[in-house]
N, C-alpha and C positions, 0 to 999 in steps of 0.2 A: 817932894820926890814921888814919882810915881810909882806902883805895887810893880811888882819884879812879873805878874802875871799880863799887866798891861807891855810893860819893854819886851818882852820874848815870847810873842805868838806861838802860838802850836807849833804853826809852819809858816816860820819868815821868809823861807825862802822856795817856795814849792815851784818858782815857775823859772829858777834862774839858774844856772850850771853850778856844779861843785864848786869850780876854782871861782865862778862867781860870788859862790854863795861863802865861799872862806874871805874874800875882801870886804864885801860888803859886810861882814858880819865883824869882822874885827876893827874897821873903820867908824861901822853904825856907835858898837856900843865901846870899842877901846879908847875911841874919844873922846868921851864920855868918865871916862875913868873908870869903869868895869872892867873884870879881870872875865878876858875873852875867854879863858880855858875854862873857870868855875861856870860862865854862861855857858858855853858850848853843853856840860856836863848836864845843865837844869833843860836844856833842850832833850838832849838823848834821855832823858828821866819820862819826860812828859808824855814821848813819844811811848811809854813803858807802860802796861796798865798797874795796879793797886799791887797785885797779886805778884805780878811777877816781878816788882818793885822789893816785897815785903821777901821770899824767896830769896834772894841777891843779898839782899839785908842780913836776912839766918845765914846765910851761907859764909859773907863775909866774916859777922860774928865770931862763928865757931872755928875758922880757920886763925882769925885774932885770936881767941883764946889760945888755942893748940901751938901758937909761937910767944906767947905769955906776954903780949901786945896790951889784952884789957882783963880783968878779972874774970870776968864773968860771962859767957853770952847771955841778954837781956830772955828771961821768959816770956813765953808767947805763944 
């Protein structure tokens, strides 16, 4: 099987319309047995840099905690 960084380019779809680029994209990889919503998500992440990936993360966290979802948010 190949690294999940080889099946989902940067930009699979840079040169084809939206409503193109949502068939192609669910067809490419949903027939395949990948679950197109978790892919769609590892695309919007990539498009993310480090920083503001890590930001999103803290923020989820502590909103998890403050509805008593996870114990802890993770230090950092």
């Amino acid at each position: 099987m190949l690294p999940i960084r080889q099946l989902v380019p940067a930009s699979p779809f840079q040169h084809a319309t939206p409503s193109l680029q949502r068939l192609g994209y669910k067809s490419r990889y949903g027939g395949k047995g990948f679950d197109t919503k978790i892919l769609k998500k590892v695309v919007a992440l990539r498009k993310k840099d480090e920083q503001e990936r890590m930001e999103e993360d803290a923020i989820l966290d502590t909103y998890l905690h403050a509805l008593g979802m996870i114990e802890a948010p993770p230090e950092g």
